[in-house]
Gaussian input, Z-matrix of N, CA and C with variables (Angstrom, degrees):
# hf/3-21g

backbone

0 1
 N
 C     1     B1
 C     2     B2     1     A1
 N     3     B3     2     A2     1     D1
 C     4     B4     3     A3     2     D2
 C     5     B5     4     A4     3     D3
 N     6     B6     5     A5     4     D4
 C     7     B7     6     A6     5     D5
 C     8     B8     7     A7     6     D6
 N     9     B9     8     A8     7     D7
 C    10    B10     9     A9     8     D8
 C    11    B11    10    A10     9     D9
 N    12    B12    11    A11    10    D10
 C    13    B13    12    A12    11    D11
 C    14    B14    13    A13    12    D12
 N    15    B15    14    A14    13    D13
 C    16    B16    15    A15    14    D14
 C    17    B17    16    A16    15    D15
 N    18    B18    17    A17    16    D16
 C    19    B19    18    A18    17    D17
 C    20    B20    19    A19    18    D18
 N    21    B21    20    A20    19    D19
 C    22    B22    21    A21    20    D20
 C    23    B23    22    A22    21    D21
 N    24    B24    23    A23    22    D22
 C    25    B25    24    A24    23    D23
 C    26    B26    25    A25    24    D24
 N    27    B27    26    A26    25    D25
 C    28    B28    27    A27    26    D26
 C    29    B29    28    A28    27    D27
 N    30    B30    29    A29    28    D28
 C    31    B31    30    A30    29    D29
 C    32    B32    31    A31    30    D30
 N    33    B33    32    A32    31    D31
 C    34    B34    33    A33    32    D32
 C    35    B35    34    A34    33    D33
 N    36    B36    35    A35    34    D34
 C    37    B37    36    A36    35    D35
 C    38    B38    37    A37    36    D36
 N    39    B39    38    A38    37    D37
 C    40    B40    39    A39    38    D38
 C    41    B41    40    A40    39    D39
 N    42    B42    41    A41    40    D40
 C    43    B43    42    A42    41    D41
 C    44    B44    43    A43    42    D42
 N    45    B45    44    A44    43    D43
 C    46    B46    45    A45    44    D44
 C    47    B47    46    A46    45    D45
 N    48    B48    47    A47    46    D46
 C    49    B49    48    A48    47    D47
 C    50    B50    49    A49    48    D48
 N    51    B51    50    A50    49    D49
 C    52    B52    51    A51    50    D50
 C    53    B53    52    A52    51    D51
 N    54    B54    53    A53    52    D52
 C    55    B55    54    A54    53    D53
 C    56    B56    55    A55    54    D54
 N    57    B57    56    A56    55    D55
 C    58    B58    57    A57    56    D56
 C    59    B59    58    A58    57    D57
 N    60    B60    59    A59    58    D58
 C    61    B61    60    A60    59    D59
 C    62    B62    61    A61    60    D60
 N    63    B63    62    A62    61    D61
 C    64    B64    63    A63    62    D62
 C    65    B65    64    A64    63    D63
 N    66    B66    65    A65    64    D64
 C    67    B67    66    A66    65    D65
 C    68    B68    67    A67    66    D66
 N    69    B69    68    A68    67    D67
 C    70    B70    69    A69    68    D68
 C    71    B71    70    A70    69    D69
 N    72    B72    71    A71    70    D70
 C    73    B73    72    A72    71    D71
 C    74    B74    73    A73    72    D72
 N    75    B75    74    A74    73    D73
 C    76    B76    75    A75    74    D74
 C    77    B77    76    A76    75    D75
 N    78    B78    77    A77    76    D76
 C    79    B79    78    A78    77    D77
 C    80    B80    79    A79    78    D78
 N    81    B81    80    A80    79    D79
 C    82    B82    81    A81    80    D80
 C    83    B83    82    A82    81    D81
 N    84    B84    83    A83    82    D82
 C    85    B85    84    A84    83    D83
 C    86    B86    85    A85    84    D84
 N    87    B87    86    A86    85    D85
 C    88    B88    87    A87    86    D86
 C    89    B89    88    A88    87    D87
 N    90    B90    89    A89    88    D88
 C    91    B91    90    A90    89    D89
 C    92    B92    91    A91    90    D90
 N    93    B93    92    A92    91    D91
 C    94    B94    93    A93    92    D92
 C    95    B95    94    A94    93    D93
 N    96    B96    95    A95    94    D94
 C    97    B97    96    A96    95    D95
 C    98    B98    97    A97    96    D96
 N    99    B99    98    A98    97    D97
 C   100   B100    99    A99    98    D98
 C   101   B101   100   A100    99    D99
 N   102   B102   101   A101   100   D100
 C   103   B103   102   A102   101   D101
 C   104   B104   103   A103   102   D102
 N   105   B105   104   A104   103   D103
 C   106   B106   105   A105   104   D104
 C   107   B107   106   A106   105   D105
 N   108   B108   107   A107   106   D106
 C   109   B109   108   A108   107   D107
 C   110   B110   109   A109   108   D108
 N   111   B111   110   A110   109   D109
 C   112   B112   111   A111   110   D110
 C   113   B113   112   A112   111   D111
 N   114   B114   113   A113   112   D112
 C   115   B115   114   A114   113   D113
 C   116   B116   115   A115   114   D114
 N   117   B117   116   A116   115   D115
 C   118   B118   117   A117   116   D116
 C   119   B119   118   A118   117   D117
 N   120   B120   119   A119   118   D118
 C   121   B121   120   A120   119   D119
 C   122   B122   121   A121   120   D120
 N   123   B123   122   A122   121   D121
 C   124   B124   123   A123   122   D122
 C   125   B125   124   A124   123   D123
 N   126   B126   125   A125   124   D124
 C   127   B127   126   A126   125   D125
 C   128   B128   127   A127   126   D126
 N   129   B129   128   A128   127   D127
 C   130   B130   129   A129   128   D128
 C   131   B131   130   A130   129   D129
 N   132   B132   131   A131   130   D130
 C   133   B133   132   A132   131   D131
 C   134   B134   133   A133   132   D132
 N   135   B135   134   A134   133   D133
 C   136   B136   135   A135   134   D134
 C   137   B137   136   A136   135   D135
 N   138   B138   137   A137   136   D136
 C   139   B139   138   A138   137   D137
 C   140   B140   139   A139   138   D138
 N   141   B141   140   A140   139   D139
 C   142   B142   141   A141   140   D140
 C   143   B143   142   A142   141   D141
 N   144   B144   143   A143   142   D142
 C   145   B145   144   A144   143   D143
 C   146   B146   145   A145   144   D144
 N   147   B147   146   A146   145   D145
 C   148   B148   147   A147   146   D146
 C   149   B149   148   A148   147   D147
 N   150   B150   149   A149   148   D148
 C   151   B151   150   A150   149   D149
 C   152   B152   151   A151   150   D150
 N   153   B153   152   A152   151   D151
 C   154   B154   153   A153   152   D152
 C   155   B155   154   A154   153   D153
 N   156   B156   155   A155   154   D154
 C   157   B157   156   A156   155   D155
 C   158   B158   157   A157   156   D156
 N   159   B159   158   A158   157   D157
 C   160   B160   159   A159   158   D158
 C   161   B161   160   A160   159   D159
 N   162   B162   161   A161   160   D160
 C   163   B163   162   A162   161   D161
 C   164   B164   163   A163   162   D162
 N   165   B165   164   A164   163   D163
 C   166   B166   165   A165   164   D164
 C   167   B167   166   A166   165   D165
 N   168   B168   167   A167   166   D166
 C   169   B169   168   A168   167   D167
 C   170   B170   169   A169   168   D168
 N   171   B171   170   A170   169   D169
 C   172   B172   171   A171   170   D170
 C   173   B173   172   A172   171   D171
 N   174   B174   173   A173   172   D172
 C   175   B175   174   A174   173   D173
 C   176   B176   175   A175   174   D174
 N   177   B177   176   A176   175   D175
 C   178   B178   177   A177   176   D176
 C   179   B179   178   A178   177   D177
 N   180   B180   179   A179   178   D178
 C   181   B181   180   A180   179   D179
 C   182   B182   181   A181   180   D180
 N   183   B183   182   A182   181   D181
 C   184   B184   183   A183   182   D182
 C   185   B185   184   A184   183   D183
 N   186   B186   185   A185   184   D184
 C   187   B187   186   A186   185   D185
 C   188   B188   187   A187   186   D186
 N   189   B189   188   A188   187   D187
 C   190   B190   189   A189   188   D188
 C   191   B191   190   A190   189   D189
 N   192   B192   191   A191   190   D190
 C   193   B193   192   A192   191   D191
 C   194   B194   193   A193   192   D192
 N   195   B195   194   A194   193   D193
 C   196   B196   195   A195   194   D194
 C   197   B197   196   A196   195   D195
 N   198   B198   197   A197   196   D196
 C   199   B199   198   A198   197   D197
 C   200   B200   199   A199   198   D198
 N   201   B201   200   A200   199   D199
 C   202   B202   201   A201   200   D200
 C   203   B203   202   A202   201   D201
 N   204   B204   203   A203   202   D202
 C   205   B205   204   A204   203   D203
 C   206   B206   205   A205   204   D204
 N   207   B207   206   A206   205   D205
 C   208   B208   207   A207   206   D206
 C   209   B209   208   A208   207   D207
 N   210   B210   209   A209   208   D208
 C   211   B211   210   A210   209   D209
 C   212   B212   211   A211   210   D210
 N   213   B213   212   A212   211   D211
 C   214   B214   213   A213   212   D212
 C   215   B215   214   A214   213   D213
 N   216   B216   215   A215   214   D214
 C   217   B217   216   A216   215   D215
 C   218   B218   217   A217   216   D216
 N   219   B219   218   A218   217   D217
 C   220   B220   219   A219   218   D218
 C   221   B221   220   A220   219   D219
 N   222   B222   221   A221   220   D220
 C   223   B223   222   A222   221   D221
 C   224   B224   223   A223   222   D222
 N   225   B225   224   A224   223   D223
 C   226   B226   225   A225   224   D224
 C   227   B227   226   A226   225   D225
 N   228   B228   227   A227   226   D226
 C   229   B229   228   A228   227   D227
 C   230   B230   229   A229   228   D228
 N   231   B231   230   A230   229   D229
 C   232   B232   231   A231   230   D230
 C   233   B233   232   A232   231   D231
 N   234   B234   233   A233   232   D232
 C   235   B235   234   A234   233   D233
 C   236   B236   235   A235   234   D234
 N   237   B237   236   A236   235   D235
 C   238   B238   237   A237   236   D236
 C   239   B239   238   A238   237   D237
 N   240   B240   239   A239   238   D238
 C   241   B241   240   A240   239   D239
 C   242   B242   241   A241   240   D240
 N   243   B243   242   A242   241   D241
 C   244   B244   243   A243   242   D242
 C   245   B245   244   A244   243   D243
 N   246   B246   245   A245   244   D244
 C   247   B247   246   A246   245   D245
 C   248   B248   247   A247   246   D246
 N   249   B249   248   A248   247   D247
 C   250   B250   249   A249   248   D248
 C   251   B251   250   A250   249   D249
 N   252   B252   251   A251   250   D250
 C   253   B253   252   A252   251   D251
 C   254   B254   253   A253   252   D252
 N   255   B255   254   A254   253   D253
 C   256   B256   255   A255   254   D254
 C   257   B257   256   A256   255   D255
 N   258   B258   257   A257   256   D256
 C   259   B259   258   A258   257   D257
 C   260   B260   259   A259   258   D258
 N   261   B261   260   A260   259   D259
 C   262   B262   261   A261   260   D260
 C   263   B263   262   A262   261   D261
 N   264   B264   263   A263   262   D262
 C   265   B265   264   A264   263   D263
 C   266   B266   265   A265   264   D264
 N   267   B267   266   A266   265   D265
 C   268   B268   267   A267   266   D266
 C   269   B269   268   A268   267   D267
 N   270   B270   269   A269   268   D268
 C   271   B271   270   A270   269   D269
 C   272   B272   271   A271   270   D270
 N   273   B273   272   A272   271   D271
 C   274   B274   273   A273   272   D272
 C   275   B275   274   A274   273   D273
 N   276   B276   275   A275   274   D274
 C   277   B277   276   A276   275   D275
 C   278   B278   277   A277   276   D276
 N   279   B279   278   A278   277   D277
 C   280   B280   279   A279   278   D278
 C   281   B281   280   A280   279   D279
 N   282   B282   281   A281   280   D280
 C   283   B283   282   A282   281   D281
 C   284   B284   283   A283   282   D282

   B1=1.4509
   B2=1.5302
   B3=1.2952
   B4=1.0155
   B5=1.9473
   B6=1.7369
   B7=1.1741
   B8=2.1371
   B9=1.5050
   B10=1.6685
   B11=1.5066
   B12=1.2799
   B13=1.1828
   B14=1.7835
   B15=1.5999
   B16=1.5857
   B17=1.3878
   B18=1.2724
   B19=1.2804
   B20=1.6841
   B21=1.3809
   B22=1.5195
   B23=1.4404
   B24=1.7894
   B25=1.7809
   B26=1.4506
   B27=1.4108
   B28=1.3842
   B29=1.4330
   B30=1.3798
   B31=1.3279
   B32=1.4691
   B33=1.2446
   B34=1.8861
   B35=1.4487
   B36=1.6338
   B37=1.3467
   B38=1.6284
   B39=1.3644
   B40=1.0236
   B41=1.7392
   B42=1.3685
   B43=1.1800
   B44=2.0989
   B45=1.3127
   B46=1.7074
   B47=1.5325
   B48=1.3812
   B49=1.6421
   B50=1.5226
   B51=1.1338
   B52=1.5015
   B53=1.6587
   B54=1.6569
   B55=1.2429
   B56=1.4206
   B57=1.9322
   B58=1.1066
   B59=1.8059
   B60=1.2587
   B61=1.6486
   B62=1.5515
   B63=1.2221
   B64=1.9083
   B65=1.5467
   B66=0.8346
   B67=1.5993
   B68=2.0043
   B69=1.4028
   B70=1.7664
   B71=1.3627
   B72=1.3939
   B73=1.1981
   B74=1.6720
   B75=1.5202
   B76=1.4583
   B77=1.7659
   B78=1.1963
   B79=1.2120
   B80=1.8214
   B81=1.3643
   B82=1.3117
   B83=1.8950
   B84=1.3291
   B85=1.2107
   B86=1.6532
   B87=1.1649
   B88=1.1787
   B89=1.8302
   B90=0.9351
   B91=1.8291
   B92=1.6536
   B93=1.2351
   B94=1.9891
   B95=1.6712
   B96=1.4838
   B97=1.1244
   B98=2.1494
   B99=1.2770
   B100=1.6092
   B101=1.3587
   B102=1.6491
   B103=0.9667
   B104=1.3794
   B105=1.4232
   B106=1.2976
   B107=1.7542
   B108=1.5291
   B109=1.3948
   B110=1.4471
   B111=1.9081
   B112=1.2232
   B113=1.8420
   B114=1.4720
   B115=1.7626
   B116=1.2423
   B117=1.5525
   B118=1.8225
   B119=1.9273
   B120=1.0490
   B121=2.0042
   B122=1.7117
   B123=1.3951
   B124=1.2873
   B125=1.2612
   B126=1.6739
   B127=1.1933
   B128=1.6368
   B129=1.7673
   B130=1.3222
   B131=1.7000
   B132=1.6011
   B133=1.5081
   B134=1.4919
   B135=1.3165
   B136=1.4858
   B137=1.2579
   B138=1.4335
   B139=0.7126
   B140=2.0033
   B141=1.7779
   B142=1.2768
   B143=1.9597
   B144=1.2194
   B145=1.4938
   B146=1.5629
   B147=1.5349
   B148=1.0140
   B149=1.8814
   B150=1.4712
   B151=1.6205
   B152=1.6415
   B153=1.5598
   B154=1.3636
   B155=1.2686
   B156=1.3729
   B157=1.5034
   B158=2.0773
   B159=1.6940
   B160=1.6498
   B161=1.5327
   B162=1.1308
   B163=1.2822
   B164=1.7133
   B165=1.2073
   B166=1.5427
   B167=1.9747
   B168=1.2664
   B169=1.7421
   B170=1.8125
   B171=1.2294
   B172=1.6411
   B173=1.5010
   B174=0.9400
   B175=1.8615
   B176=1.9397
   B177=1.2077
   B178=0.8831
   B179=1.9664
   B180=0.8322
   B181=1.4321
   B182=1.7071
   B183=0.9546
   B184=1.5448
   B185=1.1605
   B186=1.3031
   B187=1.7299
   B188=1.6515
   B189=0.8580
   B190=1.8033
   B191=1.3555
   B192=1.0843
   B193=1.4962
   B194=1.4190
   B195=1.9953
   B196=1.5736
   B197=1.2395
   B198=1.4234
   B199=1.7360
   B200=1.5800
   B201=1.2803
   B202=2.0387
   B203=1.5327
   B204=1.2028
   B205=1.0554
   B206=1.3176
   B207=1.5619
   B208=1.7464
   B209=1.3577
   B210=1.2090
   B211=1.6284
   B212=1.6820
   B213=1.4131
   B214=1.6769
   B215=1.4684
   B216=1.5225
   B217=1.5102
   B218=1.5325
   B219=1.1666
   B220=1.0183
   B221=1.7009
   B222=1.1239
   B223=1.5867
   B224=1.9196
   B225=1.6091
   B226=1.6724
   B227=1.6137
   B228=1.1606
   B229=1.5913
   B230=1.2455
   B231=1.1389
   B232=2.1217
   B233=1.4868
   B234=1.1042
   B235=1.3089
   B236=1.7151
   B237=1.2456
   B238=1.6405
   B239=1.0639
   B240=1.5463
   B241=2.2010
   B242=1.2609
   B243=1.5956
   B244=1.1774
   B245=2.0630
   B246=1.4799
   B247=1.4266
   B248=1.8117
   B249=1.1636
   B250=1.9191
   B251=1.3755
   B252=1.6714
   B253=1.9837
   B254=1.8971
   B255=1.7237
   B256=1.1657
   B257=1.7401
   B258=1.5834
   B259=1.5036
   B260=1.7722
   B261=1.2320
   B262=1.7369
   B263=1.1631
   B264=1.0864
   B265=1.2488
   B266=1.9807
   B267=1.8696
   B268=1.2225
   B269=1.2861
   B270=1.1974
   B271=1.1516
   B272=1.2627
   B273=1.8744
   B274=1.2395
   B275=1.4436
   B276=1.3900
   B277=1.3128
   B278=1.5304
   B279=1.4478
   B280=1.4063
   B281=1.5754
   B282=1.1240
   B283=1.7095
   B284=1.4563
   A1=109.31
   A2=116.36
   A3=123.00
   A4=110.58
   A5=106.61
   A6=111.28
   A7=98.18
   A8=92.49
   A9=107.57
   A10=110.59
   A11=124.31
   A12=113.92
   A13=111.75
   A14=100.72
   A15=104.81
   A16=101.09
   A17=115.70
   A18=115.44
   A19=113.13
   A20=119.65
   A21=124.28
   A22=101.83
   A23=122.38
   A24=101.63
   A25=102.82
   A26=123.94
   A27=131.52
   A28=120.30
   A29=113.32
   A30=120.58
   A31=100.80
   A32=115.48
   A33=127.71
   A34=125.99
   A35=108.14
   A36=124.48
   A37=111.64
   A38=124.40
   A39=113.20
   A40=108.15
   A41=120.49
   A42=109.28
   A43=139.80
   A44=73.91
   A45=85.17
   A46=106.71
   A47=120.97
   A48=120.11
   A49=89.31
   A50=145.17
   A51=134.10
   A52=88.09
   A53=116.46
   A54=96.28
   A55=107.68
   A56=112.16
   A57=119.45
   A58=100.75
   A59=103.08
   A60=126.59
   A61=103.63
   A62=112.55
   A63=121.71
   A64=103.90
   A65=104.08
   A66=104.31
   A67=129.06
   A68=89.37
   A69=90.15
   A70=114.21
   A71=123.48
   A72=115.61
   A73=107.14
   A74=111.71
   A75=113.33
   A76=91.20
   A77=123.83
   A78=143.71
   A79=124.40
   A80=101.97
   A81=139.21
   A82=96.50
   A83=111.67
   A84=118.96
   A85=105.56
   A86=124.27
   A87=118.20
   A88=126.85
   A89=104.34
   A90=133.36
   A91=96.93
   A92=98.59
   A93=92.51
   A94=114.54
   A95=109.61
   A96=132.35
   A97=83.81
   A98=109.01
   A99=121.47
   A100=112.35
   A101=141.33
   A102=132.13
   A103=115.25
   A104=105.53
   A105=128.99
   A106=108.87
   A107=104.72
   A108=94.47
   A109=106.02
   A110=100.90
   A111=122.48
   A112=104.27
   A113=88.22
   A114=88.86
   A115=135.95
   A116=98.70
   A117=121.30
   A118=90.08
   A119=103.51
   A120=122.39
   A121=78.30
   A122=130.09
   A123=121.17
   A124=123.37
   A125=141.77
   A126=153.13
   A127=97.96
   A128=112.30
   A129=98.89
   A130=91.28
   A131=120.07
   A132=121.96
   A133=102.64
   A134=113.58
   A135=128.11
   A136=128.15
   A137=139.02
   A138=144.45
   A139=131.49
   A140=79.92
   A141=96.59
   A142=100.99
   A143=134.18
   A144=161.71
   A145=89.58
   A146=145.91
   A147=156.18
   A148=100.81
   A149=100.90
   A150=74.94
   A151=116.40
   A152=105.17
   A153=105.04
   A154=131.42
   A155=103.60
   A156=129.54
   A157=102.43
   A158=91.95
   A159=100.48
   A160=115.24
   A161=119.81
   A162=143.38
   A163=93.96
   A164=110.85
   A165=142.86
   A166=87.47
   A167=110.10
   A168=123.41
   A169=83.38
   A170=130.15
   A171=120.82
   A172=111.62
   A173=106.50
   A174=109.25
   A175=115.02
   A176=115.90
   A177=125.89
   A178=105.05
   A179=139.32
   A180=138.85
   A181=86.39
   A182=123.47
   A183=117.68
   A184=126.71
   A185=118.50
   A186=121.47
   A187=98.60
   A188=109.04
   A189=106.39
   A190=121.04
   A191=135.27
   A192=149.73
   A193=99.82
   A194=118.24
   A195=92.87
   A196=90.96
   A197=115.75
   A198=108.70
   A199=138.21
   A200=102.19
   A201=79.40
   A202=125.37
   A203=130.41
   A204=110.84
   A205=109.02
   A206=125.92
   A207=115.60
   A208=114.36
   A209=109.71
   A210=103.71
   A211=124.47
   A212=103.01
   A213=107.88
   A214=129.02
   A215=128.36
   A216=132.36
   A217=87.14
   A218=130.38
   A219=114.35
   A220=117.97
   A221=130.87
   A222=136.15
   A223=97.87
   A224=111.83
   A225=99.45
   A226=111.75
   A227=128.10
   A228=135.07
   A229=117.89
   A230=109.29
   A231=103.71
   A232=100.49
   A233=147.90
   A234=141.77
   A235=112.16
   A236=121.61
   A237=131.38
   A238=93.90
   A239=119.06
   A240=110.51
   A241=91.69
   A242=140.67
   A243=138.66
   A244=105.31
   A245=111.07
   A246=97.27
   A247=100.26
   A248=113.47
   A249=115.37
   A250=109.07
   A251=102.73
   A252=92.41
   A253=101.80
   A254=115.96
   A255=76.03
   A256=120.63
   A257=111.52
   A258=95.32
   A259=114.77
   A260=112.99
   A261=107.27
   A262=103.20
   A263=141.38
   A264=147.46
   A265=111.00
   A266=96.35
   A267=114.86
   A268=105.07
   A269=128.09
   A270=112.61
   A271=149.92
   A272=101.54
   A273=115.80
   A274=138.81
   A275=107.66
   A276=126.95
   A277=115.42
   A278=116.97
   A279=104.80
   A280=93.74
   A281=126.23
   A282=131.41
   A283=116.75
   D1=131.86
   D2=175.54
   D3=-81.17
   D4=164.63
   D5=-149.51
   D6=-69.44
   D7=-52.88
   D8=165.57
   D9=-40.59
   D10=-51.34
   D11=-178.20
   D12=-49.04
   D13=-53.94
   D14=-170.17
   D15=-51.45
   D16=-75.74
   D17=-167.90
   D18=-27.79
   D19=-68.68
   D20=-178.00
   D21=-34.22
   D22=-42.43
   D23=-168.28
   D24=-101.44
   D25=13.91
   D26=138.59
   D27=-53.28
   D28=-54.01
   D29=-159.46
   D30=-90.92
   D31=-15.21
   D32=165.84
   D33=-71.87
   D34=-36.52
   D35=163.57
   D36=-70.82
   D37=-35.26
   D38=-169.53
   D39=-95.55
   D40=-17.75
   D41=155.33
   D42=-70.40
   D43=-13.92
   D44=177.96
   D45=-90.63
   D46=-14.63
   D47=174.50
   D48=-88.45
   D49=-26.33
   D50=-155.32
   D51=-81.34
   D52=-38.80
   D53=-152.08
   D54=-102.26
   D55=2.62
   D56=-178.92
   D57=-74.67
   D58=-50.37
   D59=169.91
   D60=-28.33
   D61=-62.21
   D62=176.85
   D63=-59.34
   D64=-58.26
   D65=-177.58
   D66=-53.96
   D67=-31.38
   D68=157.72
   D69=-96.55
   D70=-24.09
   D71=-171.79
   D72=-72.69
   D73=-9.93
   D74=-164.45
   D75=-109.12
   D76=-22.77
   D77=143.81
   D78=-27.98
   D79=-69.61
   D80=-169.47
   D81=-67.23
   D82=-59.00
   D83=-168.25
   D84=-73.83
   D85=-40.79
   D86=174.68
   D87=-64.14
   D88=-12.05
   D89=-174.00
   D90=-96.52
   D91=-41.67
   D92=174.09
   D93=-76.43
   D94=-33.95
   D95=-159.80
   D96=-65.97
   D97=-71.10
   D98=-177.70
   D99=-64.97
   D100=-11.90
   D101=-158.28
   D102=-129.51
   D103=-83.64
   D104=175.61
   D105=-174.02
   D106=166.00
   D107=178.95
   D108=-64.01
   D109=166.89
   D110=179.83
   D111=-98.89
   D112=123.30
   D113=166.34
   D114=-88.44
   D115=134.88
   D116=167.74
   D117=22.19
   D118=-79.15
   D119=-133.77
   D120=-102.18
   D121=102.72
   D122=158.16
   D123=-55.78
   D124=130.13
   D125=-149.71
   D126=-93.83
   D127=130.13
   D128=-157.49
   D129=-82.59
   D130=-15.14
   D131=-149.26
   D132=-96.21
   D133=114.96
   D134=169.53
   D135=-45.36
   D136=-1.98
   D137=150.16
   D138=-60.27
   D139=-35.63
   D140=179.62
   D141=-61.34
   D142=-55.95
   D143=-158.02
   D144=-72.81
   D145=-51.81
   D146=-140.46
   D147=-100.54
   D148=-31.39
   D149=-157.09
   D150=-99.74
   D151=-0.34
   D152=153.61
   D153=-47.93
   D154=-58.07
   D155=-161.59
   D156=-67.14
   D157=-40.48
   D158=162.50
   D159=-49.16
   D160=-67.64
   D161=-160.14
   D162=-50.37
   D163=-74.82
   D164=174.01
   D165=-18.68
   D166=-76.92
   D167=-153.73
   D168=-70.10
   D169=-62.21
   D170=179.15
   D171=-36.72
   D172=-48.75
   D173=-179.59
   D174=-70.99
   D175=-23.51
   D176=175.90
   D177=-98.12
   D178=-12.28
   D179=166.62
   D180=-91.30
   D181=-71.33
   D182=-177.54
   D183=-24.89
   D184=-50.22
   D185=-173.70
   D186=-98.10
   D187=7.87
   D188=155.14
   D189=-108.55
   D190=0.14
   D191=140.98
   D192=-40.52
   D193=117.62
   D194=173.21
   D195=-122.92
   D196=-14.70
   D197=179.37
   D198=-121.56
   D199=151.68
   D200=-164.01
   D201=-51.42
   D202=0.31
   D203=-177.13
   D204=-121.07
   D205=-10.91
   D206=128.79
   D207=-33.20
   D208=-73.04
   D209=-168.60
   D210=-60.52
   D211=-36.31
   D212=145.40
   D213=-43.33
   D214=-16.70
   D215=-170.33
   D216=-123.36
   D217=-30.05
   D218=175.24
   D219=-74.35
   D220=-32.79
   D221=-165.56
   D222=-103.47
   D223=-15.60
   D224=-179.50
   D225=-64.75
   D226=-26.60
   D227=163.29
   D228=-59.53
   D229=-21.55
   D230=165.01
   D231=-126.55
   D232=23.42
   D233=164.92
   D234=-46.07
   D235=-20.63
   D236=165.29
   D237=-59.77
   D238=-76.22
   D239=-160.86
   D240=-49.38
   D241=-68.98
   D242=-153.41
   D243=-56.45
   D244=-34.55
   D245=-178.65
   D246=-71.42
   D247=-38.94
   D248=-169.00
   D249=-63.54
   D250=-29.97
   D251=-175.29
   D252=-86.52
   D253=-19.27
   D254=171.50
   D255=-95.03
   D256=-16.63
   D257=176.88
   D258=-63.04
   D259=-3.96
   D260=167.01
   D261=-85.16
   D262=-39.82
   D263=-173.26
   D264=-49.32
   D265=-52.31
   D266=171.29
   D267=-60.87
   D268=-65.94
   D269=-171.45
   D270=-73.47
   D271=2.66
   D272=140.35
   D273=-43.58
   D274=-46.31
   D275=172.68
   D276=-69.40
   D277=-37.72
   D278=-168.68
   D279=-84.59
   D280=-41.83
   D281=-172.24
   D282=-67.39

């Protein structure tokens, strides 16, 4: 390899981090902008990134629910969490 060559996929590597760099930071800011700020140490676990944006669309299907039996078809697909939080709940009380 010639020396010109290196340099050019030097200067190729370092343009694709510049613009990868723009791209979360324009990324990054828009996620603070809808969410909350972004912390120091970015969180490697997707869950962390996911469950705003969850939360966000649940609350918005939620307050468009106007009648009980929307909201009945809507909550029969987790009726498990809802049975587990209250038998903990119970068994706070009896224990």
């Amino acid at each position: 390899m010639t020396v010109i060559y290196r340099i050019n996929i030097i200067i190729i590597i370092i343009i694709i981090i510049i613009i990868i760099n723009t791209i979360l930071q324009s990324y990054l800011s828009d996620w603070a902008s809808a969410f909350s700020d972004v912390p120091d140490v970015l969180p490697t676990k997707q869950p962390f990134w996911d469950r705003p944006g969850i939360s966000a669309d649940l609350a918005q299907v939620k307050s468009s629910l106007s009648t009980p039996s929307q909201q009945a078809s809507f909550w029969l697909p987790h009726h498990h969490i809802l049975e587990t939080v209250f038998r903990l709940y119970l068994y706070r009380l009896v224990a």
